[in-house]
N, C-alpha and C positions, 0 to 999 in steps of 0.2 A: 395527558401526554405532553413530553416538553417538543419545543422547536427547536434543532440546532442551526443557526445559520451558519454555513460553509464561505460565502460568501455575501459580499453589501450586497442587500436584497434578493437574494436566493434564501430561503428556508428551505428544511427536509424533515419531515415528520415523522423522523426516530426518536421513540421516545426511548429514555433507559432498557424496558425490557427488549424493545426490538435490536439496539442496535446495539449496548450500554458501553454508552460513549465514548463516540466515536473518536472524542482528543484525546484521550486517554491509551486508545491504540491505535490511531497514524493521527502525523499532524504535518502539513508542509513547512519548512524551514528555506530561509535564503531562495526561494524562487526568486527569475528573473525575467524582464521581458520576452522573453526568446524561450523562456520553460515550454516546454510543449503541455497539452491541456491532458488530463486525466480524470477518471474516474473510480472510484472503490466503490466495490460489489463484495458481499457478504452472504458467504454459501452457506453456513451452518455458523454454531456459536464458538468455533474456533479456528475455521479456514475465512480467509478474505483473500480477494484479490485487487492489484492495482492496474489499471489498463493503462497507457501513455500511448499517445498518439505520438506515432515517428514517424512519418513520411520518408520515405525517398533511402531510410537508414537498412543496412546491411549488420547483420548478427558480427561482423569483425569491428563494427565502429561504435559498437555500444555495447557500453562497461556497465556493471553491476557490485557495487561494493557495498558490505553489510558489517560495520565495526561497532560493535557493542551495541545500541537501541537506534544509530544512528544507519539510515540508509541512504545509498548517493546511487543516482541513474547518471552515464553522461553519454555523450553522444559526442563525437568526434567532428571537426568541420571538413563537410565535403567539399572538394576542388571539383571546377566544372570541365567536361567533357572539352580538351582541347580542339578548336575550330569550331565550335557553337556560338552562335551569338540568339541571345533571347531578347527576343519582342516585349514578353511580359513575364515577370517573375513575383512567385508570390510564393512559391517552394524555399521554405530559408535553407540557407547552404549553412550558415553560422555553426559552429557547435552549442551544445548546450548542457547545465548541469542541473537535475532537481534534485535537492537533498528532503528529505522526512525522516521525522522523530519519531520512529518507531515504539508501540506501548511495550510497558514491561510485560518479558514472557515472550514476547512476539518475534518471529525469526522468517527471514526469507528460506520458503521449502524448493522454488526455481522458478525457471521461467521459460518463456517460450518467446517468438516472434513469429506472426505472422497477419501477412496479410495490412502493414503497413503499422501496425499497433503490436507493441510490448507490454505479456502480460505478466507480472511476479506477484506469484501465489504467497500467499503470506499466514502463517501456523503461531497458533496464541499457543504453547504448552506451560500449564501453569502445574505446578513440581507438586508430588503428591502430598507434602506437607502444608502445602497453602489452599486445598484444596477444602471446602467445607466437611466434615464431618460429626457422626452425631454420638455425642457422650453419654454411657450408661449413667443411670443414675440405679440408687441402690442394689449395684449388682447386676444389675439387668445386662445382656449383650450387647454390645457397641456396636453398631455398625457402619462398616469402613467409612464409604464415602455417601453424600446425598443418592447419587444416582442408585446407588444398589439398595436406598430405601424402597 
């Protein structure tokens, strides 16, 4: 089994068949200190999902753009409640953007918000020409794809 490190000194013990690699379909691009933190979770061997932690963010203030392999979250910067003055703050108001390089095949299928975290579900459809399948040999019947072996 390999190790992928995600981050300096974080391992995760996906190997090829569990996870098969995982840069290959998401990879974070241009974060920035202010990215909010996120996680990928993988349901089966062609849905994923990405969770991003948004605090304080409303479904009007955050954007979802999906242009060719390249996907961008952004969030909008909040102004604060007129006549509030804060003691302590550690809620960032800042806006922020994360982009990921999406794998080939892979397509945002939607998303949701709740409960303080944005999740976009994310769909590998790989086109039925690229799909394995197995070649008769002398005549014998072909059959379509792996699975229907």
């Amino acid at each position: 089994m390999r190790l992928y490190t995600m981050n300096p000194g974080v391992t995760a013990p996906w190997g090829f068949d569990a996870f098969e690699t995982f840069d290959r379909l998401f990879a974070p691009l241009g974060r920035t200190d202010n990215s909010p933190a996120y996680d990928v979770a993988k349901r089966d061997e062609d849905h994923f999902r990405v969770d991003i932690v948004v605090p304080g963010y409303a479904e009007d203030a955050l954007e979802i753009t999906q242009e060719g392999d390249d996907l961008l979250v952004t969030g909008k910067a909040r102004e604060d409640a007129e006549g509030t003055t804060y003691l302590r703050r550690a809620i960032g108001t800042q806006g922020f953007e994360s982009r990921f390089q999406l794998g080939e095949n892979v397509r945002v299928a939607g998303a949701k918000l709740a409960n303080g975290v944005l999740s976009v579900e994310l769909v590998r459809e790989v086109p039925e020409a690229l799909k394995p399948r197995r070649i008769a040999i002398n005549g014998a019947p072909a059959i379509a794809n792996k699975a229907a072996a």
